[in-house]
Backbone as CSV, one residue per row, in Angstrom:
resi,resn,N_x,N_y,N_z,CA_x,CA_y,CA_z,C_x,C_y,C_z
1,UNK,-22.816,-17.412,42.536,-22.261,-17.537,41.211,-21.759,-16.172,40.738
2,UNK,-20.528,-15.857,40.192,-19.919,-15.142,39.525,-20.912,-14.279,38.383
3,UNK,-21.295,-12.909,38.894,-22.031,-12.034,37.523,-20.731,-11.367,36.713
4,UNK,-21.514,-11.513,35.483,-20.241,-10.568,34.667,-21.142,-9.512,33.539
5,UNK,-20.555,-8.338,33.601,-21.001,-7.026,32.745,-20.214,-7.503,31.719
6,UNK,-20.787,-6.845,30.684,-20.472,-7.030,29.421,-20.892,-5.126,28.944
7,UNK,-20.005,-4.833,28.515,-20.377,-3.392,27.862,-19.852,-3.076,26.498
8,UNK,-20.438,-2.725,25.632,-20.857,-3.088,24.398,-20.866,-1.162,24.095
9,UNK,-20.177,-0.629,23.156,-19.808,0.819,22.788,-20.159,1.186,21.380
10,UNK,-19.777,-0.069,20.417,-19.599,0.118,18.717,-21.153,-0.187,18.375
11,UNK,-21.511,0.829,17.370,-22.523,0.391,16.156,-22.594,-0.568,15.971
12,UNK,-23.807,-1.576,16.005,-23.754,-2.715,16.006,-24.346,-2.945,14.444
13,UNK,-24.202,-1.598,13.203,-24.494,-1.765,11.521,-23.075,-1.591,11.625
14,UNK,-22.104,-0.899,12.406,-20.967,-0.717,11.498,-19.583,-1.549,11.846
15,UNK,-19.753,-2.454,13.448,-18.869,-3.426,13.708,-20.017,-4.335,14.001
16,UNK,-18.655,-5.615,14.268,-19.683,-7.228,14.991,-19.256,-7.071,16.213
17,UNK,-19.158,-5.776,17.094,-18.962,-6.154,18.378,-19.540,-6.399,18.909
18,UNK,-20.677,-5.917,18.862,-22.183,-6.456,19.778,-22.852,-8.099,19.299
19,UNK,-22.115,-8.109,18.003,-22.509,-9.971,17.710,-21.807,-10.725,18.806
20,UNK,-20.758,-10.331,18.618,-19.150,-11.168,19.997,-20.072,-10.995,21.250
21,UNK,-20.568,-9.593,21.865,-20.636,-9.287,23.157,-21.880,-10.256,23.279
22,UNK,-22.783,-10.474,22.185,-24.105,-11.564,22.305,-23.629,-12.827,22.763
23,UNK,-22.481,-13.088,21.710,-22.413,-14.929,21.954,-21.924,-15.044,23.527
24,UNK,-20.645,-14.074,23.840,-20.088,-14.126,24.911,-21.085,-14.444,26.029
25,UNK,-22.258,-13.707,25.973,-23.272,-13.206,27.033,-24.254,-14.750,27.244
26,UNK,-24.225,-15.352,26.283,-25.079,-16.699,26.150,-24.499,-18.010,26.523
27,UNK,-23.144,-17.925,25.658,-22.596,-18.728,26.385,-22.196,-18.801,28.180
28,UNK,-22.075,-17.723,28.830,-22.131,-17.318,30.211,-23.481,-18.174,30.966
29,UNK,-24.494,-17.358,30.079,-26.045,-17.421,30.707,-26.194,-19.111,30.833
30,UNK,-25.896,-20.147,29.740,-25.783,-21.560,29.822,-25.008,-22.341,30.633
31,UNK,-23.670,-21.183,31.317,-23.204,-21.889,32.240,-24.003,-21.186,33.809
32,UNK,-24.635,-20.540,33.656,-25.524,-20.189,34.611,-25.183,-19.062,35.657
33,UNK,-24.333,-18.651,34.691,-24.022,-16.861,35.204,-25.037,-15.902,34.959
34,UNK,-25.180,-15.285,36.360,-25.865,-13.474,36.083,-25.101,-13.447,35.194
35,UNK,-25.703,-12.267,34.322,-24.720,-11.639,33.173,-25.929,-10.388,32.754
36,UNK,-25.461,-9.346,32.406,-25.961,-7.952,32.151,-25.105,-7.335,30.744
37,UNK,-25.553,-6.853,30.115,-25.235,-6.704,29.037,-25.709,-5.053,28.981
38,UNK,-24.183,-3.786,28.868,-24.859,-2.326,28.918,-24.231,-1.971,27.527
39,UNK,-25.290,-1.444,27.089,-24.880,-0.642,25.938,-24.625,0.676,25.931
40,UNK,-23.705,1.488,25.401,-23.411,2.695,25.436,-23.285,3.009,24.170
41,UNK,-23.018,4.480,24.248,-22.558,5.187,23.087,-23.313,4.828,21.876
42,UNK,-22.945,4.775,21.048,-23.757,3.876,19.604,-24.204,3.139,19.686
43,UNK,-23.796,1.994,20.496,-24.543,0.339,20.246,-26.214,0.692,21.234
44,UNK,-26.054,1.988,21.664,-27.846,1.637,21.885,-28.831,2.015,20.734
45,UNK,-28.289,2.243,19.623,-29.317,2.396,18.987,-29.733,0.959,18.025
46,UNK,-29.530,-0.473,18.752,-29.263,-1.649,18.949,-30.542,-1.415,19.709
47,UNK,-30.451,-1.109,20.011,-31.696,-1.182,21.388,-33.165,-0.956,21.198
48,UNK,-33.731,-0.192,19.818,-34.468,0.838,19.105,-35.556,-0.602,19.072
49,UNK,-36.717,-0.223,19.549,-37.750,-1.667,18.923,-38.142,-2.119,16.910
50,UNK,-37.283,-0.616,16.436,-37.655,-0.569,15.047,-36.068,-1.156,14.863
51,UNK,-35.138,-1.295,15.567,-33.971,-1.730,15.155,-34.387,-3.423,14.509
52,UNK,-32.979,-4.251,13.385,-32.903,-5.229,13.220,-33.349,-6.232,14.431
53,UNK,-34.338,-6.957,13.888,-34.677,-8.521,15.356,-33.790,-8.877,15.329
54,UNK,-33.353,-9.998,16.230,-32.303,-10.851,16.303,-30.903,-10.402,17.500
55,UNK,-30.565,-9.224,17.506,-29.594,-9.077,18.032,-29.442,-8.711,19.301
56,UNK,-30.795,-8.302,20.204,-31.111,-8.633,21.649,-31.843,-9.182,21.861
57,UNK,-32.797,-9.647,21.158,-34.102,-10.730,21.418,-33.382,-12.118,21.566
58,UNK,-31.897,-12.620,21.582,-31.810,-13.550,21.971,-31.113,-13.774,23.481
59,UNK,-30.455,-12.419,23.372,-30.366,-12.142,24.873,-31.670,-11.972,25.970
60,UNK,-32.359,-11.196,25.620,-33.540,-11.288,26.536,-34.105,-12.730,26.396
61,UNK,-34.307,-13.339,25.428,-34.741,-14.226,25.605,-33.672,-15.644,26.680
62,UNK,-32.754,-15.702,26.891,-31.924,-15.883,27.429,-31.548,-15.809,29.011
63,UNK,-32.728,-14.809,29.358,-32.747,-14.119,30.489,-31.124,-13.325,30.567
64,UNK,-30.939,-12.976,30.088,-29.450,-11.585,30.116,-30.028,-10.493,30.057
65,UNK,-29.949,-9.846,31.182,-30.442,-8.511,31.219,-29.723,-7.134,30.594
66,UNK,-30.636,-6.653,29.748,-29.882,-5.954,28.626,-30.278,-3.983,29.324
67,UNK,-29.358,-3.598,29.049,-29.446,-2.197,29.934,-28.880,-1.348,28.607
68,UNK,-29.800,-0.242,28.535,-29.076,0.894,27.469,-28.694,2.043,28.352
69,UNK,-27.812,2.739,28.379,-27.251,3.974,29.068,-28.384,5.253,28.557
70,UNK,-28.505,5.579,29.675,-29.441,7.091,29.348,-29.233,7.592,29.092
71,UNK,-28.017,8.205,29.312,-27.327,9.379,28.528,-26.939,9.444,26.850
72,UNK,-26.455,7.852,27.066,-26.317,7.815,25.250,-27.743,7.480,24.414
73,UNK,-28.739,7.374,25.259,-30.023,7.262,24.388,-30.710,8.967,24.748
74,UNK,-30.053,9.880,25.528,-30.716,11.269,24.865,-30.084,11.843,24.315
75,UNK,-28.560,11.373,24.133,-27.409,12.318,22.916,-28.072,11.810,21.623
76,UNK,-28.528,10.274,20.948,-29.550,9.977,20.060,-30.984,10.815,20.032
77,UNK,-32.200,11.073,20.860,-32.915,11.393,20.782,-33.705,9.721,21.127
78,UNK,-33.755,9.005,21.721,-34.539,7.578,21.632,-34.689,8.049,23.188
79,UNK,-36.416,7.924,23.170,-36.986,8.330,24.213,-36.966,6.382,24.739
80,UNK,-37.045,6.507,25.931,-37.530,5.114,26.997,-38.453,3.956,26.160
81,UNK,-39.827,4.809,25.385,-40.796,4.236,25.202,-40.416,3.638,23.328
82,UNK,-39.102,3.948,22.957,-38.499,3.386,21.588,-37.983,2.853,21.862
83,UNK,-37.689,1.678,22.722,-37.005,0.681,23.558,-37.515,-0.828,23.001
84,UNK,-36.405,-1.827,22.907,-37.375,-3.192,22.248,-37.577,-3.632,23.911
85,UNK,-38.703,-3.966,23.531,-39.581,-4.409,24.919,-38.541,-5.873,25.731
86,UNK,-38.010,-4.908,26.646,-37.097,-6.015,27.739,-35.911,-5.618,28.208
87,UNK,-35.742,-4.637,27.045,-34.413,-3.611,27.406,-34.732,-2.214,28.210
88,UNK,-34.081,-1.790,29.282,-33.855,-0.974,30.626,-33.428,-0.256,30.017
89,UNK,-33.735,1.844,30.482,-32.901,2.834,30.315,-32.166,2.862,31.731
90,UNK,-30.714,2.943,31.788,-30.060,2.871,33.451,-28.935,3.585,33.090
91,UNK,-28.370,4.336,34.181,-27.462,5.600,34.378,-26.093,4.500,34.323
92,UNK,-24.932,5.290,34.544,-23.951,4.369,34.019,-23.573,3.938,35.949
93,UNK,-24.266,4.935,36.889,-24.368,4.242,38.083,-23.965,2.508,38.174
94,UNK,-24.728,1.978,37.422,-24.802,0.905,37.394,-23.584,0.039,37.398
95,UNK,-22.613,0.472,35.903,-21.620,-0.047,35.958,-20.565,-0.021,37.185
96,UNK,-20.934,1.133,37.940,-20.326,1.222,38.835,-20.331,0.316,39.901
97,UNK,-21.605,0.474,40.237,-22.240,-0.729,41.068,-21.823,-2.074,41.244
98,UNK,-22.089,-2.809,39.667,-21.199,-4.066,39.605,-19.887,-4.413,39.719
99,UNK,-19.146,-3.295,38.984,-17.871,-3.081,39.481,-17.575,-3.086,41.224
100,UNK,-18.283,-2.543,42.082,-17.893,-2.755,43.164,-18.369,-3.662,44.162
101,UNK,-19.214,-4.376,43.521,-20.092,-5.914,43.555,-18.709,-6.955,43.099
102,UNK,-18.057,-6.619,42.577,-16.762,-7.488,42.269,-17.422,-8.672,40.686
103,UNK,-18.816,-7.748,40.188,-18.514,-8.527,38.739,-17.280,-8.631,37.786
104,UNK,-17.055,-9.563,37.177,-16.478,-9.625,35.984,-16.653,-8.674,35.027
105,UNK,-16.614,-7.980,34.330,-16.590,-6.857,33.539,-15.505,-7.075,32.217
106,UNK,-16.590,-6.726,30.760,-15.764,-7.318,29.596,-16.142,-5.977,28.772
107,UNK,-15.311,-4.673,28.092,-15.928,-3.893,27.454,-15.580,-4.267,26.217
108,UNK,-16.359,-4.812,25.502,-16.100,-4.811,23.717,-16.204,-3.768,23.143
C-alpha cells in the first residue's frame, strides 16, 4: 500500500494548516494508508504535551505516526521529554528516506 508524508511547517495558533494536514492524514489512515505526519519549523510546537489536546491526539490515536524535526525543536528549546506522549524527535533524514521509498509527500 502506498505511504504518504505529510509535512506540516505553519503555527498551528496562527494558521489551520496543521488542521488540513490532520484531516488529510485521517482520511488516508481510513483508507488504510501508512501515513507519517513531520512537523517542522513552528508547527512543532504543536507537538508540546502542554500544547492544545485535540490536534495530534487524533492522529496518534489513528495510528499516523507523528514525527517532530529535531532541529526545529532545539531552535525552540523543547527538549524530547516535552513531547505529547506518541510523538518522535527525528532528523529530517527521514524525509529523505521516504522520499526515496517513493512515498507520496504533501507539504502544507
Amino acid at each position: 500500500m502506498q505511504g504518504y508524508l505529510l509535512i506540516a511547517s505553519e503555527d498551528a495558533y496562527e494558521r489551520r494548516d496543521l488542521e488540513r494536514v490532520r484531516d488529510i492524514a485521517l482520511q488516508l489512515r481510513r483508507l488504510d494508508h501508512p501515513v507519517t505526519v513531520f512537523l517542522a519549523q513552528n508547527a512543532v510546537l504543536a507537538a508540546r504535551a502542554s500544547a492544545r489536546a485535540g490536534r495530534l491526539a487524533d492522529l496518534l490515536n489513528a495510528s499516523v505516526e507523528v514525527l517532530a524535526d529535531d532541529f526545529s525543536l532545539r531552535e525552540r528549546g523543547i527538549g524530547s521529554t516535552a513531547l505529547l506522549a506518541g510523538v518522535r524527535s527525528a532528523a529530517i533524514g527521514v524525509v529523505v528516506e521516504r522520499l526515496a521509498a517513493g512515498w507520496k509527500t504533501i507539504w502544507k
